[in-house]
matplotlib code that plots the C-alpha trace (Angstrom):
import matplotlib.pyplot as plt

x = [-26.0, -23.8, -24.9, -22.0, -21.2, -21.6, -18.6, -14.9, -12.3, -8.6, -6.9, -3.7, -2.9, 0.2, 1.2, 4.0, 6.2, 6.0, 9.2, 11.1, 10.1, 11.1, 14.5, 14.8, 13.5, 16.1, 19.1, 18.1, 17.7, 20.1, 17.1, 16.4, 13.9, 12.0, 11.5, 9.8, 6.1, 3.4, 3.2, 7.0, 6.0, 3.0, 5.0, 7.2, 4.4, 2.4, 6.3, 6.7, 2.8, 3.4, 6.6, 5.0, 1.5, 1.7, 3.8, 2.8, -0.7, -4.1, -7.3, -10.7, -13.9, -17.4, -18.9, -20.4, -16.9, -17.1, -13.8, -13.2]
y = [-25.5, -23.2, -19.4, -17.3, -13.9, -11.0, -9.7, -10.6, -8.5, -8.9, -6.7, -6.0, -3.5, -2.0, 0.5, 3.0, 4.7, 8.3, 9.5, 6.7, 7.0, 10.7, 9.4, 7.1, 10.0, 12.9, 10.0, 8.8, 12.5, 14.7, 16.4, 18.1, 16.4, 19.8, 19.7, 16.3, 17.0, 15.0, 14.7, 13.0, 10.7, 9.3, 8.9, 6.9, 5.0, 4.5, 2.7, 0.3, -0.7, -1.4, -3.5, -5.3, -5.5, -9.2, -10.8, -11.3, -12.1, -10.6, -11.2, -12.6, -11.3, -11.0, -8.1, -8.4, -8.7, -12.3, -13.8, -16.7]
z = [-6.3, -3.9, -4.5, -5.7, -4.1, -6.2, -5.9, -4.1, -3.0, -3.1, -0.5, 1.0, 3.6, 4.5, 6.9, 6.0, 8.6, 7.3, 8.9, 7.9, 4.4, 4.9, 5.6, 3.0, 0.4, 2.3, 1.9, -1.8, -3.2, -0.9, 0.1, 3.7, 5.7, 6.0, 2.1, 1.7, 1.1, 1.2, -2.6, -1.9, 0.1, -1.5, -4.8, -2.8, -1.3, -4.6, -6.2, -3.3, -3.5, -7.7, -6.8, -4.1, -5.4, -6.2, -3.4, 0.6, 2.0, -0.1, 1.6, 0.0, 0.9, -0.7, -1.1, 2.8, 4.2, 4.6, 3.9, 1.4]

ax = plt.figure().add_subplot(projection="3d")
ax.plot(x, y, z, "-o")
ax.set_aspect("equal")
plt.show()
């Protein structure tokens, strides 16, 4: 019998563009650029990762980093 990993992972990574979020924040609230905090833009960040959570590519790996 095949040994099972302990563990797998399910990851996606995304990049953001920090400015252009800070563009897209500025536009959709009417607020200047040089009041968008940080806090702002990881709201905005932490939304778009719950509505995209289950579409594009997720990675498999056990828990060494081997994919599956």
């Amino acid at each position: 019998m095949n040994e099972l990993p302990e563990r797998i992972n399910a990851m996606k990574v995304v990049s953001y563009d920090v400015e252009e979020i800070v563009g897209y924040i500025s536009d959709g609230l009417e607020k200047p650029v040089e009041e968008v905090t940080l806090d702002d833009v990881l709201e905005w960040i932490e939304d778009d990762v719950e509505q995209d959570i289950s579409n594009g590519s997720v990675f498999y790996q056990d828990e060494n980093g081997s994919e599956l």
